[in-house]
BASE-865573 format. One line per field, with one value per residue (C-alpha): residue number from 0; residue in one letter; x, y, z. Coordinates in nm, 3 decimals. Layout:
BEGIN
pos	NUM	...
code	A	...
east	X	...
north	Y	...
up	Z	...
//
This chain:
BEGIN
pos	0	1	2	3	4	5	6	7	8	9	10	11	12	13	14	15	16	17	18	19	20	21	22	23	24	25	26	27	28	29	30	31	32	33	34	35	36	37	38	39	40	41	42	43	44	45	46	47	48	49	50	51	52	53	54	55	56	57	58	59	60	61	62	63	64	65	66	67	68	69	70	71	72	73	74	75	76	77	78	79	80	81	82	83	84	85	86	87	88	89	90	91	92	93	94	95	96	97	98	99	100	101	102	103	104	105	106	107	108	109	110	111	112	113	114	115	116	117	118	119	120	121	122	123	124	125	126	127	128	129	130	131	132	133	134	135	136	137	138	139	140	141	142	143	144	145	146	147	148	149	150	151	152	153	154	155	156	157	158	159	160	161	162	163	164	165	166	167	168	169	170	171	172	173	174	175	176	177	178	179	180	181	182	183	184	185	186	187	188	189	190	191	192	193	194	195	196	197	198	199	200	201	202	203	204	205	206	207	208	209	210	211	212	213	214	215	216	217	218	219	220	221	222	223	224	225	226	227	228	229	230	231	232	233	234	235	236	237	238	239	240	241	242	243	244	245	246	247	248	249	250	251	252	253	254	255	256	257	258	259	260	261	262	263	264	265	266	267	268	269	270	271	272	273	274	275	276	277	278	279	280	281	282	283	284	285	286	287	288	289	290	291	292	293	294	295	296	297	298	299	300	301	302	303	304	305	306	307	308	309	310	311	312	313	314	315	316	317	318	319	320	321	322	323	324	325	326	327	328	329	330	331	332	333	334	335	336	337	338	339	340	341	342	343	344	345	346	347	348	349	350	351	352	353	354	355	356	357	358	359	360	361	362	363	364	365	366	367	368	369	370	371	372	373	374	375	376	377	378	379	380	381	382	383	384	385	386	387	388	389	390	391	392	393	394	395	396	397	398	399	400	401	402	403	404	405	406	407	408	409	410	411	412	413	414	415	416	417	418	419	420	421	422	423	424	425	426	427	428	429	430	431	432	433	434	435	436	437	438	439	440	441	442	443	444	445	446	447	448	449	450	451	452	453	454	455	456	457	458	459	460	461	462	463	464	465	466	467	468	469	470	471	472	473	474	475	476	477	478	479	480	481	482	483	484	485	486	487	488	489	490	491	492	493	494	495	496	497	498	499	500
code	X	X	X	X	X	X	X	X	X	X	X	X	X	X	X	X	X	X	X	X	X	X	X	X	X	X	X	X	X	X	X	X	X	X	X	X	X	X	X	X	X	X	X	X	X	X	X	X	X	X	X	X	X	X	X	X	X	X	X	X	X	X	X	X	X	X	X	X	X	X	X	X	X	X	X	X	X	X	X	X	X	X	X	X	X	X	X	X	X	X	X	X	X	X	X	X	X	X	X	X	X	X	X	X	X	X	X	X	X	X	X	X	X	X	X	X	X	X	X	X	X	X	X	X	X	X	X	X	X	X	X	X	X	X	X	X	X	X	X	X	X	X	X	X	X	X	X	X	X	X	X	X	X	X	X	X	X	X	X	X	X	X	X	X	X	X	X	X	X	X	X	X	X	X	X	X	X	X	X	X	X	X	X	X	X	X	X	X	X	X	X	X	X	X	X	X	X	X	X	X	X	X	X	X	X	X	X	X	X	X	X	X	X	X	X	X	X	X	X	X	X	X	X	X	X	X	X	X	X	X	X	X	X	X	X	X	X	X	X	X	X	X	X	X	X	X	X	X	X	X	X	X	X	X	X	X	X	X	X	X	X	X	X	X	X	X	X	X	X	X	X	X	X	X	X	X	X	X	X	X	X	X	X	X	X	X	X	X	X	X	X	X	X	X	X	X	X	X	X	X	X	X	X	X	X	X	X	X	X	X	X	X	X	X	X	X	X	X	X	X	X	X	X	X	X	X	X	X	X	X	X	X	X	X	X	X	X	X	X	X	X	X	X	X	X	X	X	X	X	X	X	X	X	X	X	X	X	X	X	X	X	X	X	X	X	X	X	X	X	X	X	X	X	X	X	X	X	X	X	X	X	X	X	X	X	X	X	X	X	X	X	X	X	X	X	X	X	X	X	X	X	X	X	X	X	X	X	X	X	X	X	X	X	X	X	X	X	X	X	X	X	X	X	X	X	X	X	X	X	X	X	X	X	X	X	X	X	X	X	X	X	X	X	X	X	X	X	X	X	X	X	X	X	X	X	X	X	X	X	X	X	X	X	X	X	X	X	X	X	X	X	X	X	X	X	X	X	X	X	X	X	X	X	X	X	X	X	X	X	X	X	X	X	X	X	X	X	X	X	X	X
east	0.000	0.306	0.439	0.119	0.102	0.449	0.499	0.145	0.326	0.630	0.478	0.286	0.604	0.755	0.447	0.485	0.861	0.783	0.548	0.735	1.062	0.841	0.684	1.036	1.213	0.873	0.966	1.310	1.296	1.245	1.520	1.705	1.641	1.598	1.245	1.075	0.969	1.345	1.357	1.081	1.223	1.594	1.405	1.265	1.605	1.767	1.519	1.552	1.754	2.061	2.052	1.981	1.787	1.466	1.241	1.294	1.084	1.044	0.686	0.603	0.222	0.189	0.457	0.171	-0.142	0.009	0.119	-0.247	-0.416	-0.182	-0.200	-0.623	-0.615	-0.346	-0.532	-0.874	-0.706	-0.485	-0.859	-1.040	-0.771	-0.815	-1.020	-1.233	-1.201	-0.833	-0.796	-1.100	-0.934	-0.574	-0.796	-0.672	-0.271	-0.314	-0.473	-0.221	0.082	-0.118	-0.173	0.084	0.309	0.301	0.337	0.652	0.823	0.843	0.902	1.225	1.318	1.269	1.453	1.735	1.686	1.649	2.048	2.179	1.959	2.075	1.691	1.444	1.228	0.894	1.112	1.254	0.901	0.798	1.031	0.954	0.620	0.662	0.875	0.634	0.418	0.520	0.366	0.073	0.221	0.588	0.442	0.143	0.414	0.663	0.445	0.319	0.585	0.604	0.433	0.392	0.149	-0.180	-0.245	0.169	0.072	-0.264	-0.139	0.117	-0.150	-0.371	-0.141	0.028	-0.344	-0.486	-0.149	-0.120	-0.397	-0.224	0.148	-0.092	-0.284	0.053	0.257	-0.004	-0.054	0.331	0.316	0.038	0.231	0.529	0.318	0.107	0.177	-0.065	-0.111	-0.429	-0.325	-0.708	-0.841	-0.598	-0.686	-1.019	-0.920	-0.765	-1.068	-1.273	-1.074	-1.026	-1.362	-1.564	-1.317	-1.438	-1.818	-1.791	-1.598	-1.826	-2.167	-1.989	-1.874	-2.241	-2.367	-2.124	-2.241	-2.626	-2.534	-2.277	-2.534	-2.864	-2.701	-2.768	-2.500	-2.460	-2.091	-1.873	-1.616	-1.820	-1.852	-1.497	-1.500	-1.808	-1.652	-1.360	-1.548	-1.654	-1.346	-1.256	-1.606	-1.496	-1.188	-1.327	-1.610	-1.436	-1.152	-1.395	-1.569	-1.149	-1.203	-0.934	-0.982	-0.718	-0.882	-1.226	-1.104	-0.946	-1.249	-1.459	-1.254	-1.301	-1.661	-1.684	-1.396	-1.565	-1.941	-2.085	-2.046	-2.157	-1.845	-1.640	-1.323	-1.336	-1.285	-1.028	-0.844	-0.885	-0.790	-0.521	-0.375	-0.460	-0.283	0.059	0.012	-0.047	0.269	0.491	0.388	0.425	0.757	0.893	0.729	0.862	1.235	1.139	1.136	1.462	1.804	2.076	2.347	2.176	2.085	2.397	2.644	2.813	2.629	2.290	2.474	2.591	2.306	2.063	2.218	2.216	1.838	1.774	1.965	1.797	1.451	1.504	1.696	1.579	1.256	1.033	1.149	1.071	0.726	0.662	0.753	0.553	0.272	0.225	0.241	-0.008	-0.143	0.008	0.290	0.611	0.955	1.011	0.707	0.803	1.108	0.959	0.733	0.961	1.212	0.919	0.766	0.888	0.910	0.794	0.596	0.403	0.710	0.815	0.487	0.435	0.783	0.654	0.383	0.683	0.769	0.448	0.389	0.740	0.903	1.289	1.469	1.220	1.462	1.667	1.389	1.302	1.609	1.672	1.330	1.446	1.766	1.565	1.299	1.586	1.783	1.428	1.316	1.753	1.759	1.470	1.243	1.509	1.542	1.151	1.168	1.506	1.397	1.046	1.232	1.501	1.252	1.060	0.696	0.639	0.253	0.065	0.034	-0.252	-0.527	-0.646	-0.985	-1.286	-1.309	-1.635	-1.527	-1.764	-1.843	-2.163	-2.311	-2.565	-2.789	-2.805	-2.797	-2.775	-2.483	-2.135	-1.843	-1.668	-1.298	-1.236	-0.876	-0.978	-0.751	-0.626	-0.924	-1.210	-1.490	-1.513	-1.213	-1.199	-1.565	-1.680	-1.860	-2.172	-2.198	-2.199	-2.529	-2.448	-2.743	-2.944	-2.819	-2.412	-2.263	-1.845	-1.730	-1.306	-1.096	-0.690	-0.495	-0.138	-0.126	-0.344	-0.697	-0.934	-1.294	-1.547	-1.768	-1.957	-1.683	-1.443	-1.296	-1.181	-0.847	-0.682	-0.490	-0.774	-0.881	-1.262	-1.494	-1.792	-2.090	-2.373	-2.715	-2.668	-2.964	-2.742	-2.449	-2.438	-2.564	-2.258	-2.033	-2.169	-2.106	-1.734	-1.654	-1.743	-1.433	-1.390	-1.487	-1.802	-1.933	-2.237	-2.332	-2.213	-2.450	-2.708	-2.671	-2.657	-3.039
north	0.000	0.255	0.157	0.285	0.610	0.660	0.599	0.868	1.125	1.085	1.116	1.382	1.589	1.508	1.716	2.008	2.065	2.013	2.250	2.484	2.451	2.499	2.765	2.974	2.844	3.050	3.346	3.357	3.242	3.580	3.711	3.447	3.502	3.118	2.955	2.827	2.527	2.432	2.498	2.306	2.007	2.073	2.064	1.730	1.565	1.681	1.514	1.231	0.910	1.060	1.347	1.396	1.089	1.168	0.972	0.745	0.762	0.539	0.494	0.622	0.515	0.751	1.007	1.014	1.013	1.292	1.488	1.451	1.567	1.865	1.937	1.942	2.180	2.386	2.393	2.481	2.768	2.878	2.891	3.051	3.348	3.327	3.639	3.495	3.856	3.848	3.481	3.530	3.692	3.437	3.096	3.032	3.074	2.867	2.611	2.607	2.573	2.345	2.066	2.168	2.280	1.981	1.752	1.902	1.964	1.595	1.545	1.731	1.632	1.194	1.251	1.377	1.138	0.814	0.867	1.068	0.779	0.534	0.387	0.237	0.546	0.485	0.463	0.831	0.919	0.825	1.074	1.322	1.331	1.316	1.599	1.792	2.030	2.329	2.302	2.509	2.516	2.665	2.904	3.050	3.066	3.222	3.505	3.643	3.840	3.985	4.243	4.089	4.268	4.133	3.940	3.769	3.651	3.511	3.288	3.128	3.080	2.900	2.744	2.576	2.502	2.328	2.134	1.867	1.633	1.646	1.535	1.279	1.173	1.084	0.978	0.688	0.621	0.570	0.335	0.132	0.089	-0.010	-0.280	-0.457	-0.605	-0.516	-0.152	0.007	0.330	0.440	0.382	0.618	0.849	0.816	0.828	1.190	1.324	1.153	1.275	1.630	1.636	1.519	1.677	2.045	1.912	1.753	2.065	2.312	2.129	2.073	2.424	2.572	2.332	2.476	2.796	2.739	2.535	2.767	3.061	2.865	2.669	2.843	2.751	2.843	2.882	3.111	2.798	2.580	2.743	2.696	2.369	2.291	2.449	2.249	1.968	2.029	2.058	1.669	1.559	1.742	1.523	1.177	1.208	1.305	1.053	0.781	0.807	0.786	1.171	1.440	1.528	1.811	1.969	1.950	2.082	2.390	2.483	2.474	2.674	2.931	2.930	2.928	3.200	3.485	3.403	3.601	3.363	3.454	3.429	3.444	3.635	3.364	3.078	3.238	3.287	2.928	2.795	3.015	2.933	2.521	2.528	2.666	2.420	2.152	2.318	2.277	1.915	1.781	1.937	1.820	1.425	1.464	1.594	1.270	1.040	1.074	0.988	1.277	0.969	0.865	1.197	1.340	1.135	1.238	1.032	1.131	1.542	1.546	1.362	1.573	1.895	1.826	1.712	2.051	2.275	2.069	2.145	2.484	2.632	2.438	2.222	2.533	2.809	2.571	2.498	2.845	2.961	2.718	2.668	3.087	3.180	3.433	3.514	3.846	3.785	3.991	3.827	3.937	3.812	3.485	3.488	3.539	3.275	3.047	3.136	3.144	2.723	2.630	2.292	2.162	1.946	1.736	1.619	1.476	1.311	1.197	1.017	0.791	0.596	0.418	0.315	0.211	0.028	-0.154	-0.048	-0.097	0.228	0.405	0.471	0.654	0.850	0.973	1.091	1.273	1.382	1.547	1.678	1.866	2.003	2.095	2.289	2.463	2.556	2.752	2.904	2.984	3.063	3.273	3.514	3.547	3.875	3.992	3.881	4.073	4.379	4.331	4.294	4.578	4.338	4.501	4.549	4.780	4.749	4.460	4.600	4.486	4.263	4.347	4.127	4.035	4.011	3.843	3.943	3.722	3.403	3.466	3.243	3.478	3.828	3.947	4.156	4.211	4.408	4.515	4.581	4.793	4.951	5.297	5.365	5.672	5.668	5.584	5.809	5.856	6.010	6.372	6.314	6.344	6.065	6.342	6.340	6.023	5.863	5.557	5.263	5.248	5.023	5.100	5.254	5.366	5.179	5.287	5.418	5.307	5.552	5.516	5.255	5.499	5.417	5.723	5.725	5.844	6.161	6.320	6.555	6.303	6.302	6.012	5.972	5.720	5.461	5.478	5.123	5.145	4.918	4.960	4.769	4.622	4.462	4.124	4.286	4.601	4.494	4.424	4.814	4.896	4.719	4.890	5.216	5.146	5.021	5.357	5.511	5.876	5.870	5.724	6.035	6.033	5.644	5.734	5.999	5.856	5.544	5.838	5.959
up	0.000	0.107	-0.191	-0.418	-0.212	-0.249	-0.628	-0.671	-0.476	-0.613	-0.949	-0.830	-0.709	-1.029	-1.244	-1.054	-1.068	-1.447	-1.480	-1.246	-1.463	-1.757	-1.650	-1.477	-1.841	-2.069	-1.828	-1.981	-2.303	-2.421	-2.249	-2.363	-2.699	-2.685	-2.796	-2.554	-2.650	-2.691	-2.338	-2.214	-2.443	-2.287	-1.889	-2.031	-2.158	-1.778	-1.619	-1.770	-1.726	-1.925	-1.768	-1.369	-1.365	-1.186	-1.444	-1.670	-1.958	-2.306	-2.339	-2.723	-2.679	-2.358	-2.542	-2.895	-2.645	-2.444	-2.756	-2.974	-2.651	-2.665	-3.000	-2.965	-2.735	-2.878	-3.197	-3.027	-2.876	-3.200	-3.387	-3.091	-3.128	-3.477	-3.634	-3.927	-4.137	-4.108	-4.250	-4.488	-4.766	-4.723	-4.733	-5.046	-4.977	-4.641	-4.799	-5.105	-4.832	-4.604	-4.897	-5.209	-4.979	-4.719	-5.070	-5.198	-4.871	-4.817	-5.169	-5.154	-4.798	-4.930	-5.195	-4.974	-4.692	-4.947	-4.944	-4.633	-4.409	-4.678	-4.652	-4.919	-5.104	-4.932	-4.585	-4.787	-4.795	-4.460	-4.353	-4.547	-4.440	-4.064	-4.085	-4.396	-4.213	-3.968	-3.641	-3.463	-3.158	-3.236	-3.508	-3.296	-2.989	-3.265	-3.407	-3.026	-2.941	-3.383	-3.496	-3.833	-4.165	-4.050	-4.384	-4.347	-3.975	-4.093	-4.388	-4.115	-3.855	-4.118	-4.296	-3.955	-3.815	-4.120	-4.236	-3.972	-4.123	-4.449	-4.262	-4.069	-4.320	-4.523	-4.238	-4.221	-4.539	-4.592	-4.279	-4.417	-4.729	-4.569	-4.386	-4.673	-4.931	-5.191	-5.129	-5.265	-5.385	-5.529	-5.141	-5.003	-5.268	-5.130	-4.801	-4.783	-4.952	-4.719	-4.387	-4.511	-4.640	-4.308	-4.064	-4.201	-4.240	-3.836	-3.734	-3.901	-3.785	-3.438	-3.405	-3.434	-3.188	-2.932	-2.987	-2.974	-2.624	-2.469	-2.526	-2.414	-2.108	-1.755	-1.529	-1.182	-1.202	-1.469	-1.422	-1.588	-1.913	-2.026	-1.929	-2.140	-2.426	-2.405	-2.388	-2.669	-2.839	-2.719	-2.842	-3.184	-3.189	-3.108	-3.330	-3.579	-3.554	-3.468	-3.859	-3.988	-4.057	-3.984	-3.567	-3.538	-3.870	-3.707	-3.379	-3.535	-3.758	-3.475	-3.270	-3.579	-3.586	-3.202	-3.165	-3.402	-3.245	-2.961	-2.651	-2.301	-2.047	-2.384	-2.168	-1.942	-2.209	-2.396	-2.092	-1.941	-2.249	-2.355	-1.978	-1.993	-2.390	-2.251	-1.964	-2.221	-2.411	-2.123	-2.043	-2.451	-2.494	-2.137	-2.217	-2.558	-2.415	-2.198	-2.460	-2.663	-2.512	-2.561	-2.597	-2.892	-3.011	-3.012	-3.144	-3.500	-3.700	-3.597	-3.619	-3.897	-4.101	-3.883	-3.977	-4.357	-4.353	-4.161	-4.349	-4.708	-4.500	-4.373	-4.712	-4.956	-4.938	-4.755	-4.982	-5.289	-5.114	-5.071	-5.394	-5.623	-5.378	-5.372	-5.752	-5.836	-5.496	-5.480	-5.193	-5.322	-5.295	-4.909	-4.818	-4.994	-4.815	-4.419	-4.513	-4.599	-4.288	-4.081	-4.122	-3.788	-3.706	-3.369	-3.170	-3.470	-3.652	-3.320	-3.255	-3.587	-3.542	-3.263	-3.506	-3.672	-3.333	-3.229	-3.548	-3.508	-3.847	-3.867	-3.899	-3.641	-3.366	-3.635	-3.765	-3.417	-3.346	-3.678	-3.616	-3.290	-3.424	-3.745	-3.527	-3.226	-3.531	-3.669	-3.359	-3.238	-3.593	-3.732	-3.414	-3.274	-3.537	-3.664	-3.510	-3.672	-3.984	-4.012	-3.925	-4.123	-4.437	-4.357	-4.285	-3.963	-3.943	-3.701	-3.337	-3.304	-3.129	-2.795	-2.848	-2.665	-2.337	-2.145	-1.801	-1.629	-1.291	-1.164	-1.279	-1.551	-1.359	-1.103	-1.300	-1.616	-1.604	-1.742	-1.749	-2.110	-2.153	-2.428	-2.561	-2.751	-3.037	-3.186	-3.452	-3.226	-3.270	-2.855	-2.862	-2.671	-2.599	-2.229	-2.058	-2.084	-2.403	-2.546	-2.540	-2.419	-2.459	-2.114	-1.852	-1.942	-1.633	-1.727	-1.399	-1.418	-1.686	-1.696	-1.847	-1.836	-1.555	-1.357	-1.226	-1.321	-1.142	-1.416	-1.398	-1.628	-1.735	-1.795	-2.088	-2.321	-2.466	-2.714	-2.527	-2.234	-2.125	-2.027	-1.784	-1.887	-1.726	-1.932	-1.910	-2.167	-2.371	-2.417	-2.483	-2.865	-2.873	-2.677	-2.904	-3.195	-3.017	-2.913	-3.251	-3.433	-3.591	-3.638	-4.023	-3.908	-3.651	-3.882	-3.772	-3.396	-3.377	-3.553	-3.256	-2.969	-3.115
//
């Protein structure tokens, strides 16, 4: 019995100095200059058996559960973030790179590893899939910190959010080959249309029954909600994956349609989940770290084979990707350029890696550790110097405007009330206009202004100013009123004052 308690505690202890190192290692990265995902993935490899020693980890099954359970709720919260108008007009471009571009990256990268791994060509291929798409966790962790053109940041966020089922979908298919004997080739054909197909029809259909539940539910606690929404975002998943359908496509279409939807306590699930992905974060990059052994990883072989592939990847196979994948979709040559610097590789490739394993293919050990190496080497170089390179090109877009939050204060169960957080820009029609005189929608009481760090207490008198952040309490029945009132911009004073009558 000792023994039992002792092993959960221990394992227990063991979480939270992860997630503590993780967390103290995200706090620095920036500082750094260091991604932090190569951090929590270096925490990881110390803790493990070649390293200090605490745990000893080589479990791919629990490493791929672990890691698709991250990635869902990574994704979710990459498309809740996600503003439909922004990716709207770059659907086309994402979807080029997240299927074209997917194909010929691991085109170019087999052909290279059919004789630097010294491997048959659909062993080649295997590996060039596993390692074809950039990942939504490094590129949405990447592009935080950038102040990137709107419509440059959009196409990578879509493009890394939608390619995953096309590296999964051929990582498996190349497996499957690899394991029969009489491949069909027309039922994989059939296949990816099937998967891609039903994963946007499940995630669409999904995605609006969130919606119509979140808003109709009446829950006595503000908790619950995003918890039910997440919920959903499993559900998505499952179902999806259950019909042999794309899940991670699913999950991140729903999380579009459920991120740009009115949703009651919507500050509060954007902020559990955006909290609950990094956790996730932390804990796949640490169990991942966990998994490979630095004495295999970094001997010379593995190096120097590792730093070809990478450099063929990084230099070669995503420019050429980029290049063919874009023509005629108006991005000019530096644009062409970022977006080929910018297809970090991360968590997926790594995951991906461990279905070899799991399906007992020779050559898989390799493959993960190349894996590891390429992904190490994307994630130093190119995540390290997104920012240098957008400035350096001149892409710089404009400062990203705070969203409107709906902090919630009470239980809608119990009152129908709300507070709005609101960041008034420079060309906000409020601007220099007293509280007086503004005809605010009844039931909207100004509760605090923040200027400059400062609390203000509102009066009458008071006067807004761009940069102000407002608390402005609503009635639920007034709010989408208020909203159309603090979106006015200065060139619309006509529609303002038309809403103030």
């Amino acid at each position: 019995m000792f023994d039992g308690v002792f092993n959960t505690d221990y394992i227990i202890l063991m979480a939270a100095l992860l997630l503590i190192a993780g967390v103290v290692t995200a706090k620095f990265s920036t500082r750094l200059g260091v991604p932090a995902l190569v951090l929590f993935m270096l925490v990881g490899m110390l803790a493990g058996s070649d390293g200090i020693g605490f745990i000893y980890f080589d479990n791919a099954k629990y490493a791929q559960l672990i890691g698709i359970l991250a990635l869902v709720i990574i994704l979710f919260e990459g498309g809740l973030q996600t503003k439909w108008s922004t990716v709207k007009p770059v659907t086309i471009p994402a979807l080029s790179l997240a299927t074209f571009g997917v194909l010929i990256t691991s085109a170019v990268v087999a052909t290279a590893a059919k004789f630097i791994l010294d491997v048959t060509w659909l062993e080649a291929f295997l590996f060039g899939a596993i390692v074809g798409s950039t990942d939504a966790a490094a590129v949405f962790a990447g592009l935080k910190n950038v102040n990137l053109k709107e419509r440059l940041g959009a196409t990578l966020e879509a493009e890394s959010g939608t390619n995953d089922p096309m590296a999964v979908f051929l990582t498996i298919s190349f497996i499957q080959l690899l394991m029969t004997d009489q491949p069909n080739y027309y039922l994989l054909v059939g296949s990816f249309f099937w998967q891609m197909g039903m994963g946007l029809l499940i995630g669409l259909a999904l995605g609006k029954i969130a919606i119509y539940a979140i808003n109709r539910i009446n829950l006595d606690s503000s908790g619950l909600y995003p918890v039910f929404a997440m919920a959903f975002a499993l559900l998505t998943y499952s179902v999806t994956a259950l019909v042999g359908a794309s899940g991670l496509l699913a999950v991140y279409v729903a999380a579009l349609v459920l991120g740009n939807a009115e949703l009651t306590y919507r500050h509060s699930i954007f902020r559990f989940n955006e909290g609950f992905a990094w956790m996730m974060q932390i804990l796949m990059f640490v169990i991942l770290g966990l998994l490979v052994f630095p004495v295999q990883l970094f001997q010379l072989d593995i190096i120097v084979r590792g730093l070809i592939l990478s450099f063929i990847l990084i230099l070669v196979a995503r420019p050429l990707a980029v290049f063919i994948s874009t023509i005629g979709m108006r991005f000019d040559l530096k644009e062409k350029l970022f977006l080929s610097w910018a297809g970090l590789r991360g968590a997926v490739p790594i995951v991906l890696a461990t279905f070899p394993m799991i399906s007992g293919l020779s050559n898989s050990q390799l493959f993960f550790n190349v894996v590891f190496f390429v992904v190490l080497t994307s994630a130093l170089v190119q995540g390290s110097t997104i920012s240098f390179f957008a400035e350096k090109l001149k892409l710089s877009g404009a400062k990203k405007e705070t969203p409107i939050h709906s902090l919630e204060l009470v239980s809608i169960g119990k009152a129908n009330a709300e507070v709005i957080e609101v960041e008034i820009s420079e060309d906000n029609a409020l601007v220099n206009l007293s509280l007086a005189e503004i005809m605010f929608p009844k039931d909207v009481l100004v509760n605090a202004i923040i200027r400059n760090g400062n609390l203000i207490t509102p009066y009458g008198e008071t006067r807004i100013f761009s940069g102000d952040i407002l608390y402005v309490l609503v009635s639920k029945h007034s709010k989408q009123q208020l909203k159309n009132l603090l979106d006015q911009k200065r060139s619309e004073d006509p529609v303002l004052k038309e809403a103030a009558e």
